[in-house]
N, C-alpha and C positions, 0 to 999 in steps of 0.2 A: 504494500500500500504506500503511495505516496502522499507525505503532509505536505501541503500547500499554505501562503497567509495572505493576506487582502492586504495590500501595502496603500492603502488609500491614505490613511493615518499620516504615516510617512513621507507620500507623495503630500500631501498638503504641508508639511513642516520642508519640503524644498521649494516650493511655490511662494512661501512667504519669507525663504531666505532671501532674494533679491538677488541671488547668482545665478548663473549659467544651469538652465534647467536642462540639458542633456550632463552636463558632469554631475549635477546631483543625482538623478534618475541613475547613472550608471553606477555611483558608490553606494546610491541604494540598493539596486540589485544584487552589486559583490556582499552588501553585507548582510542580505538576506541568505544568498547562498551560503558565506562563511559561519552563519547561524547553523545550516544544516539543513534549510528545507531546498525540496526538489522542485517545485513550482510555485506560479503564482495565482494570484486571481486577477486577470485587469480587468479596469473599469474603463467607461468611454470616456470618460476625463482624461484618462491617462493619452489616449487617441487624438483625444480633441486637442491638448495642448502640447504633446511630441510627436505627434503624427505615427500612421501603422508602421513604416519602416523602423525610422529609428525605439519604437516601443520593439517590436519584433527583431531585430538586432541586437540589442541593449539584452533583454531576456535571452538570447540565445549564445551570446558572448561572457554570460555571468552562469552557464552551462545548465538553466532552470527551464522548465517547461511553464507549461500555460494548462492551470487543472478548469477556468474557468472564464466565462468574457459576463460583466456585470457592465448593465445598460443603466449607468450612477443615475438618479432621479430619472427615468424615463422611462414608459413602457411602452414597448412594442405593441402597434395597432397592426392588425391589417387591411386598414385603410389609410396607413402614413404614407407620406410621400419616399421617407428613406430607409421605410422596411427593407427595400433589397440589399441596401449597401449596410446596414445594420447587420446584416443575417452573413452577407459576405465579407465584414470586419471579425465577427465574431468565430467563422471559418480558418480563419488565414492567422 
């Protein structure tokens, strides 16, 4: 079984450092990993403000997987306009 943690918590204490939110996000990651867990959960925050790439590099460079994709404040209609790209961020 793998444990995974919600680094929401986290990511919002680098959002309100005022630095470089790709270096924070990545010393989050290692120290998630160095913690011991094998994945994460992202949220679409994490999406919205580093983009799929580098969220997806960043997690695959700190050797963690992805146990879940959490849609932060928002739920899925199927009559939204960005159901598809929702369904296909959550994918990838």
């Amino acid at each position: 079984m793998k444990i995974s943690i919600m680094t929401i918590s986290m990511l919002v204490r680098v959002l309100r450092s005022g630095g470089d939110l790709t270096v924070g996000y990545r010393a989050m990651m290692e120290k998630v990993a160095a913690a011991g867990f094998e994945a994460v959960d992202i949220t679409s925050l994490e999406l919205e403000v580093l983009g799929l790439e580098t969220v997806r590099q960043t997690v695959r460079e700190a050797g963690l997987g992805v146990c879940s994709y959490i849609a932060f404040e928002r739920f899925a209609r199927a009559d939204e306009p960005t159901l598809e790209t929702r369904i296909a961020q959550s994918k990838a």
